[in-house]
DRENDOMAR-737416 format. One record per residue: residue number from 1; residue in one letter; x, y, z of N, C-alpha, C in turn. Coordinates in nm, 3 decimals, padded with zeros to 5 digits. Layout:
BEGIN
rec seq->NUM, type->A, n.c1->X, n.c2->Y, n.c3->Z, ca.c1->X, ca.c2->Y, ca.c3->Z, c.c1->X, c.c2->Y, c.c3->Z
...
//
This chain:
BEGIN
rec seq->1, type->X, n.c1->-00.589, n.c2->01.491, n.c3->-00.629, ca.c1->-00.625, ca.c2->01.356, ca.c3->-00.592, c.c1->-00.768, c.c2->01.350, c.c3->-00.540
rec seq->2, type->X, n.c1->-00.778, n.c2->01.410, n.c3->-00.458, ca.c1->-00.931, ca.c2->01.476, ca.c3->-00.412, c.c1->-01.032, c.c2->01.533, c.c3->-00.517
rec seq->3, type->X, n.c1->-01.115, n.c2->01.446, n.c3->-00.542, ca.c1->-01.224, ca.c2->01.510, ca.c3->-00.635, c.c1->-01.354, c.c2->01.598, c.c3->-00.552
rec seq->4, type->X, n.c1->-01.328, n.c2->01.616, n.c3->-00.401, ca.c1->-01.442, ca.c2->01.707, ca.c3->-00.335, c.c1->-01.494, c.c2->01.552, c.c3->-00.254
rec seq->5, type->X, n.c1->-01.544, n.c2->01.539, n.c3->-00.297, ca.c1->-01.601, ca.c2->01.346, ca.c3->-00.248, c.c1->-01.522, c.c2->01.337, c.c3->-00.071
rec seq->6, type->X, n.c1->-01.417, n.c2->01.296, n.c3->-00.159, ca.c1->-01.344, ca.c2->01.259, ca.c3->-00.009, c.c1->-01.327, c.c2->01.316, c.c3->00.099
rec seq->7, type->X, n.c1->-01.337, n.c2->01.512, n.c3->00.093, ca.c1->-01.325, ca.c2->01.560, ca.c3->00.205, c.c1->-01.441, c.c2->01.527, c.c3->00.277
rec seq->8, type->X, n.c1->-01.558, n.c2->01.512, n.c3->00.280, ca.c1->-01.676, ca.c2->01.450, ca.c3->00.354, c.c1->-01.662, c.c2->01.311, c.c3->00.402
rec seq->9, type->X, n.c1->-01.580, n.c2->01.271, n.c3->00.360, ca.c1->-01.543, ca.c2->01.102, ca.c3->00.391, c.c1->-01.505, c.c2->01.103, c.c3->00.557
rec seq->10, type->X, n.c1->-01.590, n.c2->01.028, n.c3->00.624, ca.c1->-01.563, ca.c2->01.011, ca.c3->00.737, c.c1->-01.583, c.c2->00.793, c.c3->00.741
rec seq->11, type->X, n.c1->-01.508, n.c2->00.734, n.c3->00.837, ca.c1->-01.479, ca.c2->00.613, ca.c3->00.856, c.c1->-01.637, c.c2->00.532, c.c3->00.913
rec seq->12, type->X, n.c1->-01.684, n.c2->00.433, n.c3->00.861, ca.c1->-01.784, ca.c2->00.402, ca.c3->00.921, c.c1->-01.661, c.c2->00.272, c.c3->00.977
rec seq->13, type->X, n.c1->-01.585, n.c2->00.258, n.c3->01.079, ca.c1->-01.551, ca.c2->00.163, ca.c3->01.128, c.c1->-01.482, c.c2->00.262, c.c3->01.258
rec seq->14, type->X, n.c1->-01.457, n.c2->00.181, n.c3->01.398, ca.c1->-01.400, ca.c2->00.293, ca.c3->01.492, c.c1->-01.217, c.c2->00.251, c.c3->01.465
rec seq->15, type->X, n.c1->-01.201, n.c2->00.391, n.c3->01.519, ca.c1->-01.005, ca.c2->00.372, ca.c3->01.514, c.c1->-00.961, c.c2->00.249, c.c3->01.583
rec seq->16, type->X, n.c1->-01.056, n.c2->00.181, n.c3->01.680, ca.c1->-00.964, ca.c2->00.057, ca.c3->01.745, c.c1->-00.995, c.c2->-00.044, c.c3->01.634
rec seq->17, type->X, n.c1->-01.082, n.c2->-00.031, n.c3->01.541, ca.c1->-01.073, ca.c2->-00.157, ca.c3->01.488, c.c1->-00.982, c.c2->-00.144, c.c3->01.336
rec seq->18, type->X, n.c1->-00.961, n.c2->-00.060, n.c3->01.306, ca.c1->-00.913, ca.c2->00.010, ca.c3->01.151, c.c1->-00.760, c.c2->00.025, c.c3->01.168
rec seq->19, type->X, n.c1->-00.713, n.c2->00.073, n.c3->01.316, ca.c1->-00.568, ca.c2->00.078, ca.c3->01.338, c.c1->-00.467, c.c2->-00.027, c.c3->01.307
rec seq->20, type->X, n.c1->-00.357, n.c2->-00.005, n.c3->01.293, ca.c1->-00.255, ca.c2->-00.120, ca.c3->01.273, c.c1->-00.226, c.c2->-00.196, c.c3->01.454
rec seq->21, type->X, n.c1->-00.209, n.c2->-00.315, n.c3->01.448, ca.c1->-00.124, ca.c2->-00.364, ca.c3->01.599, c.c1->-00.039, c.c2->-00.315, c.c3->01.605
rec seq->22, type->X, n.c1->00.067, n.c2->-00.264, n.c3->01.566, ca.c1->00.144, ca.c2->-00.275, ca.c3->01.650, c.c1->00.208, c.c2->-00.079, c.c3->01.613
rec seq->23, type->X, n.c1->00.103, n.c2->00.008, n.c3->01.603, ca.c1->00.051, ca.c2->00.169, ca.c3->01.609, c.c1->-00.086, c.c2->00.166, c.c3->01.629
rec seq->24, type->X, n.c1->-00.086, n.c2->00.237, n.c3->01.743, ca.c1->-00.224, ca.c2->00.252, ca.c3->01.769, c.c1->-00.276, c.c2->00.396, c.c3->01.738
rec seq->25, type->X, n.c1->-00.414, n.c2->00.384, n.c3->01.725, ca.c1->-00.437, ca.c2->00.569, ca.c3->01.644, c.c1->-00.437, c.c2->00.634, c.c3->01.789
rec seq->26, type->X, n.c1->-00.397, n.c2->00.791, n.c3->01.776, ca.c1->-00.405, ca.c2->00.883, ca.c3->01.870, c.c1->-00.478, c.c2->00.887, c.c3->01.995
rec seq->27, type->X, n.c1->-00.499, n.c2->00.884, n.c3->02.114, ca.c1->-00.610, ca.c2->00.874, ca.c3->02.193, c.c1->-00.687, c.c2->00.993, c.c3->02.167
rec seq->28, type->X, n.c1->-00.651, n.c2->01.123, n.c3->02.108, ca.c1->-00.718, ca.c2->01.272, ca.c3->02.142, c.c1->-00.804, c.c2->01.227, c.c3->01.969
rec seq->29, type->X, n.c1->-00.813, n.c2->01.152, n.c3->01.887, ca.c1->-00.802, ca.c2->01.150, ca.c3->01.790, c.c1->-00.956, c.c2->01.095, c.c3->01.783
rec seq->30, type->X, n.c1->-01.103, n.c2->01.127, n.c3->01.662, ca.c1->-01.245, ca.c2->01.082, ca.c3->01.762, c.c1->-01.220, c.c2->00.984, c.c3->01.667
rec seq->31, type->X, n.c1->-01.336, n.c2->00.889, n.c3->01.754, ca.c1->-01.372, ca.c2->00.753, ca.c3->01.728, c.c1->-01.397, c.c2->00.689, c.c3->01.561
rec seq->32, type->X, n.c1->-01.457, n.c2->00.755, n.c3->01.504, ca.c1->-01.511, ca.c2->00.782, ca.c3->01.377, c.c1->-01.417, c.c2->00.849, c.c3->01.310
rec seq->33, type->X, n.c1->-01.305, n.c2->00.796, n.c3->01.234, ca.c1->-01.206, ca.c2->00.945, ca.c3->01.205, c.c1->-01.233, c.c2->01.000, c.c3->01.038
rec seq->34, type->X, n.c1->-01.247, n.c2->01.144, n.c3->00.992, ca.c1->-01.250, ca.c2->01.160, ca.c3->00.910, c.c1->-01.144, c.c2->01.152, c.c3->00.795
rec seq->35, type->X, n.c1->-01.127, n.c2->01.166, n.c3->00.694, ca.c1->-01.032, ca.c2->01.118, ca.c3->00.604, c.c1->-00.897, c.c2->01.224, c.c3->00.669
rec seq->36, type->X, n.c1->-00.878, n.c2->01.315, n.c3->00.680, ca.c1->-00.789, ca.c2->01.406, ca.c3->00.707, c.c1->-00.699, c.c2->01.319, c.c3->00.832
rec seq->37, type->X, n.c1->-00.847, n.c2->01.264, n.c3->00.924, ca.c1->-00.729, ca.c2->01.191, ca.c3->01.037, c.c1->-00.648, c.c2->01.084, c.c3->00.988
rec seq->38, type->X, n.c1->-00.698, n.c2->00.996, n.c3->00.937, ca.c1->-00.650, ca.c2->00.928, ca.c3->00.817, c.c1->-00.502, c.c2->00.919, c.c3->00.778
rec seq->39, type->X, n.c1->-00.509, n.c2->01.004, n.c3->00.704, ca.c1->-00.400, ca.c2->01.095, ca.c3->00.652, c.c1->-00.293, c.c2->01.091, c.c3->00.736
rec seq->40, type->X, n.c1->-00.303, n.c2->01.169, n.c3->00.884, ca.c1->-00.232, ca.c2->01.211, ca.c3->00.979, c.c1->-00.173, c.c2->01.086, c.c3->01.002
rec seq->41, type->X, n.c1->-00.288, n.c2->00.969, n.c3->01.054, ca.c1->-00.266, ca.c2->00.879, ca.c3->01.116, c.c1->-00.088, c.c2->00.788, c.c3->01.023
rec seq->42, type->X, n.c1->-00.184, n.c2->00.788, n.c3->00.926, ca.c1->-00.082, ca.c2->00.703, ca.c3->00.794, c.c1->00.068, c.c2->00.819, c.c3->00.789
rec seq->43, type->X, n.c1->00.035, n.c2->00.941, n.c3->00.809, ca.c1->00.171, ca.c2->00.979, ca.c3->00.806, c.c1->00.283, c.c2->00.907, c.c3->00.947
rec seq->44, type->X, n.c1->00.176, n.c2->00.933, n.c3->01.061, ca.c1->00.296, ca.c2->00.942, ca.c3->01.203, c.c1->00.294, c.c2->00.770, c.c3->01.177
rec seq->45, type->X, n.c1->00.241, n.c2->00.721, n.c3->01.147, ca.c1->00.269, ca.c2->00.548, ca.c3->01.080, c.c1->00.419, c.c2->00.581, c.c3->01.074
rec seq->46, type->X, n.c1->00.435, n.c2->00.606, n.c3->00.877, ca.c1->00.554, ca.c2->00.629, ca.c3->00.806, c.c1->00.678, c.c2->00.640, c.c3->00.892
rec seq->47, type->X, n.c1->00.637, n.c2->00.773, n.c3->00.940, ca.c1->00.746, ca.c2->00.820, ca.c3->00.998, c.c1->00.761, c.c2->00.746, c.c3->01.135
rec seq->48, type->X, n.c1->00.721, n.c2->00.692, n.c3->01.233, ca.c1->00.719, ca.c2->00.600, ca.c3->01.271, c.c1->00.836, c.c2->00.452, c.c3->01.290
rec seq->49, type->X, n.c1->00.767, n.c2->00.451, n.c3->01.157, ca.c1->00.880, ca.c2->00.322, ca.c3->01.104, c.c1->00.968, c.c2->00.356, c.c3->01.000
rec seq->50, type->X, n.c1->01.011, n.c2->00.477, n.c3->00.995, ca.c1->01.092, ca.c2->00.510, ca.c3->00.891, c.c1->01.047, c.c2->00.468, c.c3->00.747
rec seq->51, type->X, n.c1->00.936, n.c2->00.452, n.c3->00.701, ca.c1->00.921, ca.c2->00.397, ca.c3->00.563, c.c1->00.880, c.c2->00.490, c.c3->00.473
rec seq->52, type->X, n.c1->00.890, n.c2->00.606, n.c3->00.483, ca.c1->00.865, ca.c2->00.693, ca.c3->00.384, c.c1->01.016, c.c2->00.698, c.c3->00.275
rec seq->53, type->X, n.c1->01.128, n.c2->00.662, n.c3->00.344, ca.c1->01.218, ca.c2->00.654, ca.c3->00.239, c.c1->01.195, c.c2->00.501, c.c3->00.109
rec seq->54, type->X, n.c1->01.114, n.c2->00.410, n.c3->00.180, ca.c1->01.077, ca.c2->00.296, ca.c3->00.056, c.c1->00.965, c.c2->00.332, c.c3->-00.037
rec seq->55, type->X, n.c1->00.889, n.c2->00.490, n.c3->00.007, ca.c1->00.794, ca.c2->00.496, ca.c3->-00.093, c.c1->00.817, c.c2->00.586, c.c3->-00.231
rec seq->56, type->X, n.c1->00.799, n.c2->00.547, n.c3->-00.300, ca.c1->00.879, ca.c2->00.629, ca.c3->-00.476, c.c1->00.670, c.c2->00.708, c.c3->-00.439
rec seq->57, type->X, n.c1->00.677, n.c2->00.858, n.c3->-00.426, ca.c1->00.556, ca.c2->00.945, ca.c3->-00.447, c.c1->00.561, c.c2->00.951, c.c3->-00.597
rec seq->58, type->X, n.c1->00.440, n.c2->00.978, n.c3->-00.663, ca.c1->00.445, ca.c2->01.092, ca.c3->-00.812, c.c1->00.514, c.c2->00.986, c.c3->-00.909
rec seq->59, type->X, n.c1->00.475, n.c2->00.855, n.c3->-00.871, ca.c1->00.506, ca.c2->00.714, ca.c3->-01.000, c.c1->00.461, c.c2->00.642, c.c3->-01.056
rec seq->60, type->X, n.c1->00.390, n.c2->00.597, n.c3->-01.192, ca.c1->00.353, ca.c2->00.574, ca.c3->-01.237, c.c1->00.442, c.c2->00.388, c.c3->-01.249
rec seq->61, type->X, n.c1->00.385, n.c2->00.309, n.c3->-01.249, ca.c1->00.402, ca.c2->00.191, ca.c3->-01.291, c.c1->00.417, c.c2->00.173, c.c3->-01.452
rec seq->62, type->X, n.c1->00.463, n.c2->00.162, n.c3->-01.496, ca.c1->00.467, ca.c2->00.126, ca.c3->-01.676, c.c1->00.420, c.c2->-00.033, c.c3->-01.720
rec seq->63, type->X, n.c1->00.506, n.c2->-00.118, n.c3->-01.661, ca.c1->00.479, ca.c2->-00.249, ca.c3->-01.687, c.c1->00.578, c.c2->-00.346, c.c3->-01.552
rec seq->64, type->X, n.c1->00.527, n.c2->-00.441, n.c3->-01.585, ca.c1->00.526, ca.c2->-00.545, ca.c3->-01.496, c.c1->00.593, c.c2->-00.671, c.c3->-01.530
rec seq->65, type->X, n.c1->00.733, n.c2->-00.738, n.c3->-01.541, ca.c1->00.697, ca.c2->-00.875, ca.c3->-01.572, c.c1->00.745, c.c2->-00.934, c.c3->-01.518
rec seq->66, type->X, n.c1->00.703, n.c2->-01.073, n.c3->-01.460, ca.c1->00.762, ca.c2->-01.189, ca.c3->-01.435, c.c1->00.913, c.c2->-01.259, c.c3->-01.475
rec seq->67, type->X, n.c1->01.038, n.c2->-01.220, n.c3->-01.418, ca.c1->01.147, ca.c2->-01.311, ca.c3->-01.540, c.c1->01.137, c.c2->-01.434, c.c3->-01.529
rec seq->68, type->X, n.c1->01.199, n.c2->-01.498, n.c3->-01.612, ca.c1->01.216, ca.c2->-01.664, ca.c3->-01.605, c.c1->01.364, c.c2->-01.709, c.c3->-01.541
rec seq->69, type->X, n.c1->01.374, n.c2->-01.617, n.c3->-01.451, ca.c1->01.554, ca.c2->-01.672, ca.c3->-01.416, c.c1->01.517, c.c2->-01.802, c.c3->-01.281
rec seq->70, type->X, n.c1->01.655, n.c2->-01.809, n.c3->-01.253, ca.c1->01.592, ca.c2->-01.889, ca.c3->-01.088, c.c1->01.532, c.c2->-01.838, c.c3->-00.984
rec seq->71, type->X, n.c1->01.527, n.c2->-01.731, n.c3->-01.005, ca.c1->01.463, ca.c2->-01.698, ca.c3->-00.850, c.c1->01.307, c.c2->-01.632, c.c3->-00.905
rec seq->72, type->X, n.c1->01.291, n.c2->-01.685, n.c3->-01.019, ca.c1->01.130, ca.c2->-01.557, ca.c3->-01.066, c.c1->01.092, c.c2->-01.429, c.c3->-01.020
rec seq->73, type->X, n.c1->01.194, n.c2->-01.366, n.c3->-00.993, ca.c1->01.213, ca.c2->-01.235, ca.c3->-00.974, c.c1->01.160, c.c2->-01.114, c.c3->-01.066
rec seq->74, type->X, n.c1->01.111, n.c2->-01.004, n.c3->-01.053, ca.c1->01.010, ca.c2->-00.947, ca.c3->-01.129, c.c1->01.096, c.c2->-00.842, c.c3->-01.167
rec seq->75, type->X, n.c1->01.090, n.c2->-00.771, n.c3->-01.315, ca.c1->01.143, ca.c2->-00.657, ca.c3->-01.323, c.c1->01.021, c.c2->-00.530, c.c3->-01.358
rec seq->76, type->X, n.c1->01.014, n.c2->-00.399, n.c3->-01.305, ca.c1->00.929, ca.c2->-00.294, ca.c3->-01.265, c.c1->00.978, c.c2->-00.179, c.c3->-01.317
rec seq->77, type->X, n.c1->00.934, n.c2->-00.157, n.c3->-01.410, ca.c1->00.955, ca.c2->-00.021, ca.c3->-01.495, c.c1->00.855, c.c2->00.077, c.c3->-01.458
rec seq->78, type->X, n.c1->00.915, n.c2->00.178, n.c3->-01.391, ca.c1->00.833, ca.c2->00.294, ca.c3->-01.331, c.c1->00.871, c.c2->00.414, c.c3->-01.422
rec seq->79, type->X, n.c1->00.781, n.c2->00.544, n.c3->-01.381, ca.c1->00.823, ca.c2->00.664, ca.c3->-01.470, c.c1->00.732, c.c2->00.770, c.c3->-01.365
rec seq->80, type->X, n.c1->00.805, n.c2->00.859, n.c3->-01.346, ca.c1->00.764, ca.c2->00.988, ca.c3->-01.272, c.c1->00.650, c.c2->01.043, c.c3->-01.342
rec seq->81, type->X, n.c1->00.549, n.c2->01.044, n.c3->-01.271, ca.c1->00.436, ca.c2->01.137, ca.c3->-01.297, c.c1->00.473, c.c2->01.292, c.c3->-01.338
rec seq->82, type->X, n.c1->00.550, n.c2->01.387, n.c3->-01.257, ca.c1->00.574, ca.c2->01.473, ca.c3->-01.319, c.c1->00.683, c.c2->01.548, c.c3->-01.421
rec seq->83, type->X, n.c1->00.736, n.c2->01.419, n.c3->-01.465, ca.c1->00.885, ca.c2->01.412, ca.c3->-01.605, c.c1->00.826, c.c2->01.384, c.c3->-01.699
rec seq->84, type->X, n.c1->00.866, n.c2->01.573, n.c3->-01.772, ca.c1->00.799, ca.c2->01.557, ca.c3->-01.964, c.c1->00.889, c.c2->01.472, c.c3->-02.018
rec seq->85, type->X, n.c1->01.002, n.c2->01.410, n.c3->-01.993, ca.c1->01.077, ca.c2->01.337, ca.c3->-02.107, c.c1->01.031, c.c2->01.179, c.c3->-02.114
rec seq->86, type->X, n.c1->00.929, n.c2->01.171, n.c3->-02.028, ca.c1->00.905, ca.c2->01.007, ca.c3->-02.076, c.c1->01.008, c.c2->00.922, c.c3->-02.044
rec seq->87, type->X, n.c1->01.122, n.c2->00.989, n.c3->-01.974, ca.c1->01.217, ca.c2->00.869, ca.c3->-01.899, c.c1->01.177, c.c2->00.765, c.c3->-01.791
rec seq->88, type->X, n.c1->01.219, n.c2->00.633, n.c3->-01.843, ca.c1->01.163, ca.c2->00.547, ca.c3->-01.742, c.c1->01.318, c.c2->00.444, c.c3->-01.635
rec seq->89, type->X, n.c1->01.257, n.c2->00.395, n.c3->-01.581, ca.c1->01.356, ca.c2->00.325, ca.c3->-01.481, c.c1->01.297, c.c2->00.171, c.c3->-01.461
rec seq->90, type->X, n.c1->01.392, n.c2->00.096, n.c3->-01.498, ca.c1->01.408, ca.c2->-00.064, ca.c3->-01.467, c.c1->01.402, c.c2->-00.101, c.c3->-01.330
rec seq->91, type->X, n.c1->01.381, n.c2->-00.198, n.c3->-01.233, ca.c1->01.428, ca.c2->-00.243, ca.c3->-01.115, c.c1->01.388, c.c2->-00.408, c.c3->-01.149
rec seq->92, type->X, n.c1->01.499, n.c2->-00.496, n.c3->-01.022, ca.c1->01.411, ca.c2->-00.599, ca.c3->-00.985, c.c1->01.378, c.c2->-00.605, c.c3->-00.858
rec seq->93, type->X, n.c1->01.310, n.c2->-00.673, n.c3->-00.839, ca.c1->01.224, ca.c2->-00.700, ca.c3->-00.717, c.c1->01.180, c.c2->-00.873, c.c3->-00.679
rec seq->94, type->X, n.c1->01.226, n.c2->-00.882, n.c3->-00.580, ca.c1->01.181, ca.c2->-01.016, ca.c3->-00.553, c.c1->01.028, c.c2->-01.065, c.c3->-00.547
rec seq->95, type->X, n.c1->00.935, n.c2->-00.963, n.c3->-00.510, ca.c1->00.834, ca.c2->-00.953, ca.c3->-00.502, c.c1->00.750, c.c2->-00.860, c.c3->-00.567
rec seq->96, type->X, n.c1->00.639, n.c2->-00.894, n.c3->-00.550, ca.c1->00.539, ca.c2->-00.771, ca.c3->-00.617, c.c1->00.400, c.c2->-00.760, c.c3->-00.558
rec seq->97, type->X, n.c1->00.328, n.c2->-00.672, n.c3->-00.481, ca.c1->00.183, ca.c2->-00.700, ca.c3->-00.440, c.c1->00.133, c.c2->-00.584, c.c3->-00.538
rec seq->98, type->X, n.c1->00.003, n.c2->-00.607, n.c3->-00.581, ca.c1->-00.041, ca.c2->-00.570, ca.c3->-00.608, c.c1->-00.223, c.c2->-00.487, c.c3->-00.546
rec seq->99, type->X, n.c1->-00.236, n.c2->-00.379, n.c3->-00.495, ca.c1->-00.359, ca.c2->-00.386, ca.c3->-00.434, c.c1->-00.417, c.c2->-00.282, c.c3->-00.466
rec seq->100, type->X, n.c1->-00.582, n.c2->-00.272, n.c3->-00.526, ca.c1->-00.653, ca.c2->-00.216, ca.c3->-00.550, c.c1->-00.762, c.c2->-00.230, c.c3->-00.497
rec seq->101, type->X, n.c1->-00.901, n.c2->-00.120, n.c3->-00.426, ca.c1->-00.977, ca.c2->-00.136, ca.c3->-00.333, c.c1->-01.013, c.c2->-00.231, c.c3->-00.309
rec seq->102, type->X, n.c1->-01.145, n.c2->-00.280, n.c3->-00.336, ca.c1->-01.254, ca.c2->-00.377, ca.c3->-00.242, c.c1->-01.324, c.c2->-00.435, c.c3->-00.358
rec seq->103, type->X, n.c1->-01.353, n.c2->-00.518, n.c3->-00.298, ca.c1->-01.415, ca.c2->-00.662, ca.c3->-00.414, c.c1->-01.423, c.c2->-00.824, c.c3->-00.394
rec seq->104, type->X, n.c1->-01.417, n.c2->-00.839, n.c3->-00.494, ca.c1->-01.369, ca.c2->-01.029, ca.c3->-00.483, c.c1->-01.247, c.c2->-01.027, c.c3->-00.427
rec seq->105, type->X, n.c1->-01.242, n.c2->-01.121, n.c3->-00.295, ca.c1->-01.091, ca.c2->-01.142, ca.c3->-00.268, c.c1->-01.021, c.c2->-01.218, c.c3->-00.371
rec seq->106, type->X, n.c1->-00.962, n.c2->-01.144, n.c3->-00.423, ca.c1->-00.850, ca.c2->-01.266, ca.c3->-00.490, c.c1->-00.698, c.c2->-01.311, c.c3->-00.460
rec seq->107, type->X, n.c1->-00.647, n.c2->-01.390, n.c3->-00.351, ca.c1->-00.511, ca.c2->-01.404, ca.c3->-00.340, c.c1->-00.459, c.c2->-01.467, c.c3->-00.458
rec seq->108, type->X, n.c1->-00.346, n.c2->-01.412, n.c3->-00.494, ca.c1->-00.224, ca.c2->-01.481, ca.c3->-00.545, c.c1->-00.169, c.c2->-01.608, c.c3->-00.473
rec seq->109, type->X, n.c1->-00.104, n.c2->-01.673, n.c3->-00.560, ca.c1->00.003, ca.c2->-01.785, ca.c3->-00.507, c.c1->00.129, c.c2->-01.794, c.c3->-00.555
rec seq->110, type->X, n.c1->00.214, n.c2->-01.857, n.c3->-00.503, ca.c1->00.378, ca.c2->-01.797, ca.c3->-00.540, c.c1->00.415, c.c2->-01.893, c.c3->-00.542
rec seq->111, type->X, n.c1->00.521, n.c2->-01.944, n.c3->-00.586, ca.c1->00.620, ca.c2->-02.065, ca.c3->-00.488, c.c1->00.703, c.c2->-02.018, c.c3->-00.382
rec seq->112, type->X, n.c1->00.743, n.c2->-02.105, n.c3->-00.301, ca.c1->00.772, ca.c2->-02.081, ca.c3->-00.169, c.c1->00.657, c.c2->-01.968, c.c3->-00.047
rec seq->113, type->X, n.c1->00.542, n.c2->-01.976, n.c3->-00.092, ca.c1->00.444, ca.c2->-01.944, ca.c3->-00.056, c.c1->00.444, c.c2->-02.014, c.c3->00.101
rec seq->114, type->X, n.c1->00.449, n.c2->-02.130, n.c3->00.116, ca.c1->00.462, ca.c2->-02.216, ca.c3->00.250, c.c1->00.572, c.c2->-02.161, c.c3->00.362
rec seq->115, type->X, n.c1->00.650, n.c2->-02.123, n.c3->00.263, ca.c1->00.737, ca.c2->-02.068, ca.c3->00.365, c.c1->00.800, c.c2->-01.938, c.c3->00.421
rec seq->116, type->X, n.c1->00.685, n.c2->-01.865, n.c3->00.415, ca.c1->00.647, ca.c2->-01.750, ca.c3->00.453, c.c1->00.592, c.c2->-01.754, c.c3->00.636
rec seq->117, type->X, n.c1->00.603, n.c2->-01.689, n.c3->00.716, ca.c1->00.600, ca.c2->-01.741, ca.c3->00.856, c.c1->00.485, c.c2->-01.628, c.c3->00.948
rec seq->118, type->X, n.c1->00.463, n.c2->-01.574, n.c3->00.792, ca.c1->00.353, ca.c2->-01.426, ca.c3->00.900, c.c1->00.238, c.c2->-01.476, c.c3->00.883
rec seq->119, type->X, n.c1->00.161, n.c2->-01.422, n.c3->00.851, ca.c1->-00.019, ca.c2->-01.381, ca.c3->00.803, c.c1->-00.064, c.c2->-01.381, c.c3->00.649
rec seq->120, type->X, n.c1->-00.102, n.c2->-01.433, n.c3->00.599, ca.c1->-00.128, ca.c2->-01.409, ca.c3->00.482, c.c1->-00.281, c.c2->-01.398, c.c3->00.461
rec seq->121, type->X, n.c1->-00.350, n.c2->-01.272, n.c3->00.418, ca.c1->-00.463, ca.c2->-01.189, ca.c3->00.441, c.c1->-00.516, c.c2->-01.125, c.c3->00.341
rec seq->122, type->X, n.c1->-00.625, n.c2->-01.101, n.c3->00.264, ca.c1->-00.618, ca.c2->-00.985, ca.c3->00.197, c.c1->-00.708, c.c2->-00.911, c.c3->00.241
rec seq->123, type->X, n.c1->-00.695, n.c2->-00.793, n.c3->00.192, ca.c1->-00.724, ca.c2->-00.656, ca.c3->00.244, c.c1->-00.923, c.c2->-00.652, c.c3->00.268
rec seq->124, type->X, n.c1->-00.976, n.c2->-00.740, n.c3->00.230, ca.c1->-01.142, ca.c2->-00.760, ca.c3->00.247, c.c1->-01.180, c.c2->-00.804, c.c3->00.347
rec seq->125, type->X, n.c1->-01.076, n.c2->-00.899, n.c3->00.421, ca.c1->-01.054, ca.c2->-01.013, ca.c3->00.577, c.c1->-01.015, c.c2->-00.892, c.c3->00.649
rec seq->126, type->X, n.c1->-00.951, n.c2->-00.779, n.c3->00.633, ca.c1->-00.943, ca.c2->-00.674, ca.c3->00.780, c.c1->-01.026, c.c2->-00.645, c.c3->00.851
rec seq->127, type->X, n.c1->-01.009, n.c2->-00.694, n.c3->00.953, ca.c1->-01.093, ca.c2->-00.580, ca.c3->01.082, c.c1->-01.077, c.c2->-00.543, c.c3->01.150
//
C-alpha cells in the first residue's frame, strides 16, 4: 500500500484539530503526528467502537447500482482482493457513501435527505 512516499508523511494539521469528538488522540502522542500515529490512532478508534467487525479488508468493489424498488436501496457486488476464482458477492444496502481524497466538494442528495438529524459535511469542510 505504501509506495515509500508515505512513510515520511507527517500531518501538517495538530491532533486537536484532525481528531474525532467524541476520541480524542493520545496525550503522549506529538502534536504533528506522523502517518504511523495515524494508523495507531484509527486503529484504537476501531477497536474502540467495535467497528472493525463492519469493515470487509482486501475488497474490491465490482459495481454499484441503484434498484428501482421502494425503498431505492442499492445492491454492492464486492470480490476479495486476494481470491483467484473471481468469486463475487451481492448485498443490499440502504445506503452508499462514496469517498475519495480532496477536491471539489461534491455532496450527493438523496430523498429523505431532510430527515436525517446529524451533520451533513464533506470531508474538505473538516477541521
Amino acid at each position: 500500500m505504501c509506495d515509500g512516499f508515505c512513510r515520511s508523511t507527517v500531518s501538517n494539521s495538530t491532533k486537536e484539530t484532525t481528531c474525532y469528538s467524541d476520541f480524542l488522540v493520545p496525550g503522549d502522542f506529538p502534536n504533528y503526528m506522523p502517518h504511523s500515529k495515524y494508523l495507531e490512532y484509527f486503529r484504537k478508534y476501531a477497536d474502540h467502537f467495535h467497528l472493525q467487525q463492519h469493515i470487509r479488508f482486501g475488497t474490491e468493489v465490482m459495481s454499484l447500482e441503484q434498484l428501482s424498488d421502494d425503498w431505492g436501496r442499492w445492491s454492492v457486488t464486492t470480490k476479495k482482493t486476494k481470491d483467484s476464482t473471481d468469486a463475487t458477492t451481492s448485498e443490499l444496502f440502504d445506503a452508499v457513501m462514496v469517498c475519495i481524497g480532496i477536491g471539489n466538494a461534491v455532496m450527493p442528495t438523496y430523498d429523505g435527505q431532510n430527515e436525517f438529524k446529524g451533520q451533513l459535511m464533506h470531508s474538505i469542510h473538516y477541521k
